[in-house]
C-alpha positions as CSV (number, residue, x, y, z in Angstrom):
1,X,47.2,136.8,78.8
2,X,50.2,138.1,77.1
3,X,53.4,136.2,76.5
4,X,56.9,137.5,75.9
5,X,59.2,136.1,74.0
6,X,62.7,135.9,74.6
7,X,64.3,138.4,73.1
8,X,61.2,140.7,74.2
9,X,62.4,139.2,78.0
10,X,65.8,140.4,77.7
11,X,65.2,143.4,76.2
12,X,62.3,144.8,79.2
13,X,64.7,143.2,81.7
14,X,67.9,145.3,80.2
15,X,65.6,149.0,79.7
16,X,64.2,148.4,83.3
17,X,67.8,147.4,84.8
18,X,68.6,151.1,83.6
19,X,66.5,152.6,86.4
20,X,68.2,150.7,89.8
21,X,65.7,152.5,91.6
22,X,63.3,149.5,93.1
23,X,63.3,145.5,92.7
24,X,59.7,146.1,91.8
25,X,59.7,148.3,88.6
26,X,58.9,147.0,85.3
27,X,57.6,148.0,82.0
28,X,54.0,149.4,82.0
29,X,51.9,149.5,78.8
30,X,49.1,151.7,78.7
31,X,46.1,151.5,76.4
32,X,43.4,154.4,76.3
33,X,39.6,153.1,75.8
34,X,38.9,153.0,71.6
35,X,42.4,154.3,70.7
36,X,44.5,152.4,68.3
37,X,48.0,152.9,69.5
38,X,49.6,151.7,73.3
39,X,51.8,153.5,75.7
40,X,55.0,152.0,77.1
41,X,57.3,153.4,80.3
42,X,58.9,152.7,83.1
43,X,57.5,152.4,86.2
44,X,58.3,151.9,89.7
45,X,55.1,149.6,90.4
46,X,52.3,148.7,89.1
47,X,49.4,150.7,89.5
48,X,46.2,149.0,91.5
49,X,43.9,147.0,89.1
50,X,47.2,146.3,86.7
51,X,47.7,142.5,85.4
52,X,51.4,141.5,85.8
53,X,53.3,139.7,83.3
54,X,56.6,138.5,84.6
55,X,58.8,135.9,82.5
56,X,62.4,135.2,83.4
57,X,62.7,138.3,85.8
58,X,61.1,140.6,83.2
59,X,58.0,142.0,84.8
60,X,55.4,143.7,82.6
61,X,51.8,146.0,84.5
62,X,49.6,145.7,82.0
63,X,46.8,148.7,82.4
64,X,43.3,147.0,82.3
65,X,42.6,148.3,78.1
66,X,45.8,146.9,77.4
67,X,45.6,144.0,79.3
68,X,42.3,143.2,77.3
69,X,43.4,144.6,74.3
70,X,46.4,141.9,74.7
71,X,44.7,139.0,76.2
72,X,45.6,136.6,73.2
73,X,48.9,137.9,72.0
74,X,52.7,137.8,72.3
75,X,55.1,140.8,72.7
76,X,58.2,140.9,70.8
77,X,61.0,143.4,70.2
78,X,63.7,144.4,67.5
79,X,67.2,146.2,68.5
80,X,68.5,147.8,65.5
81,X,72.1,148.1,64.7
82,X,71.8,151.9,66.2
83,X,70.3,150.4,69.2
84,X,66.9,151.9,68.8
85,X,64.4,149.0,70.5
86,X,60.9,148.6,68.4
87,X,58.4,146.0,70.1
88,X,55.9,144.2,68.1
89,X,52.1,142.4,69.2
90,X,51.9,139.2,67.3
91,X,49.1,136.9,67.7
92,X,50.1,133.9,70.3
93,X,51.3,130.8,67.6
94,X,53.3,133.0,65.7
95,X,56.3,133.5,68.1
96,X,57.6,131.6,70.8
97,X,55.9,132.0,73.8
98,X,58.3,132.8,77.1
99,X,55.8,134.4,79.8
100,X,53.4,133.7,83.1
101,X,50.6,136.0,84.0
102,X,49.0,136.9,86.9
103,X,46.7,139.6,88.4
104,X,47.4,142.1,90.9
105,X,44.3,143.5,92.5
């Protein structure tokens, strides 16, 4: 399942604090059958069939493409100096892993 690591923790944690709407919201990524690139936004909950990441109070819904699509890798994510957030999918190993996983049916 994916892992976060820390810095991609504190970053879903600060975009999702933006929206005070719900405890429950958290960052959904989105993956369409065959298509190279994923979807990110924020979401009140997850949506039924969506795998949940959560790791330090950052929760994650993984839609069921991109939770395959992810099964063996780590998120990570960049600020820039202009603030501009860019997340990266490395393969597990090659950053430090900070996540749990489980499934929400």
């Amino acid at each position: 399942m994916l892992t976060l690591t820390e810095t991609a923790t504190t970053v879903v944690k600060t975009i999702v604090d933006q929206d005070p709407n719900t405890e429950a919201s958290g960052l959904r990524i989105n993956g369409e059958p065959g298509a190279p690139n994923l979807t990110v936004a924020v979401v009140a909950e997850p949506e039924a069939g969506d795998s949940i990441v959560e790791a330090e109070g950052a929760r994650v819904f993984l839609e069921e493409n991109a939770a395959i699509a992810l099964s063996d890798k780590t998120l990570d994510a960049q600020v820039g100096e202009d603030g501009a957030v860019n997340f990266a999918i490395v393969d597990n190993g090659s950053a430090s892993d900070n996540g749990s996983a489980s499934d929400n049916a």
